[in-house]
C-alpha positions in Angstrom: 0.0 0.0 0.0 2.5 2.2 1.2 4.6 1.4 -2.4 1.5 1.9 -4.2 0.7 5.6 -2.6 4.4 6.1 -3.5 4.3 5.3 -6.9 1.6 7.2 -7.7 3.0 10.6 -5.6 5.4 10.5 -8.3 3.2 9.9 -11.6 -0.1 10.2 -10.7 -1.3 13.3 -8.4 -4.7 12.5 -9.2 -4.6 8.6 -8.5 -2.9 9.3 -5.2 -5.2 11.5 -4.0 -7.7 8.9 -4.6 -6.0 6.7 -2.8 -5.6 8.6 0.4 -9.8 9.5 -0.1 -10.5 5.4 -0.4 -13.0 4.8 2.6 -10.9 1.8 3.3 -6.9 2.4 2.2 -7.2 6.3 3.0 -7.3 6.1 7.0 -4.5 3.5 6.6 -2.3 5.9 4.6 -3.2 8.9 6.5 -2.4 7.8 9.5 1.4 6.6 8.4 1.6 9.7 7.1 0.6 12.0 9.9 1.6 9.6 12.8 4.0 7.1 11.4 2.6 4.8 13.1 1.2 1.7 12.0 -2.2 0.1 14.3 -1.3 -3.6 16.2 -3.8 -5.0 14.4 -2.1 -4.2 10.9 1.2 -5.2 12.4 -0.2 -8.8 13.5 -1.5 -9.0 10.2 1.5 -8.2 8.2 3.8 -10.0 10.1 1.9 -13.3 9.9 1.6 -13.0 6.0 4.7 -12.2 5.4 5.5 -15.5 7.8 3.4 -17.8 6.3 4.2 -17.0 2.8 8.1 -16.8 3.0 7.6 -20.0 5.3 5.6 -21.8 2.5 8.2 -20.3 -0.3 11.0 -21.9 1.6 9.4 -25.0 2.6 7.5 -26.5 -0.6 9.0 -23.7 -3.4 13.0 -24.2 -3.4 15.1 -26.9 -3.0 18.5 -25.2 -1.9 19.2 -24.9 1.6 20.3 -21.1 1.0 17.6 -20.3 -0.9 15.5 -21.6 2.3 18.2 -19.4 4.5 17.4 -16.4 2.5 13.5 -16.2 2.6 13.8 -16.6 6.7 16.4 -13.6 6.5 14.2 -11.8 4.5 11.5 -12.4 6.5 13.2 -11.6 9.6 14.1 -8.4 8.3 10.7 -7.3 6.8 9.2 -8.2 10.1 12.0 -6.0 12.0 11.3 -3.1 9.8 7.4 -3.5 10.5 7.8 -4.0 14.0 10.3 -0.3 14.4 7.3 1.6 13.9 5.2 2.8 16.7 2.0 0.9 17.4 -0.9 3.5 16.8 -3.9 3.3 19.4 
């Protein structure tokens, strides 16, 4: 989401600004912006996707043991970056 509203601050002004006024994704995206903060119950959600499909990815997906290595670092890493944010209330 956050790519998305990125992407589209730099081509689109019109599309981003529909994207911050979605009823749903707006509040989302305002709030990073404002507060950069991200709520616990978009953190839980984030960090047990991003779990579950790197988990799956290295489990069934690749043979190669550092392949396997790679999508738990990655993971690891994408849940440390989630998890710096502040929790918003």
């Amino acid at each position: 989401l956050l790519l998305a509203a990125g992407a589209f601050l730099k081509s689109s002004p019109r599309w981003y600004r529909w994207l911050l006024q979605h009823r749903v994704l707006g509040p989302y995206l305002r709030n990073f912006l404002l507060h950069k903060a991200i709520p616990l119950k978009v953190k839980v959600i984030s960090v047990s996707l991003v779990w579950i499909t790197l988990s799956y990815c290295a489990v069934f997906l690749v043979e190669h043991l550092m392949f396997r290595l790679l999508f738990v670092l990655l993971a690891a890493g994408i849940t440390i970056h989630i998890l710096s944010y502040r929790t918003l209330r």
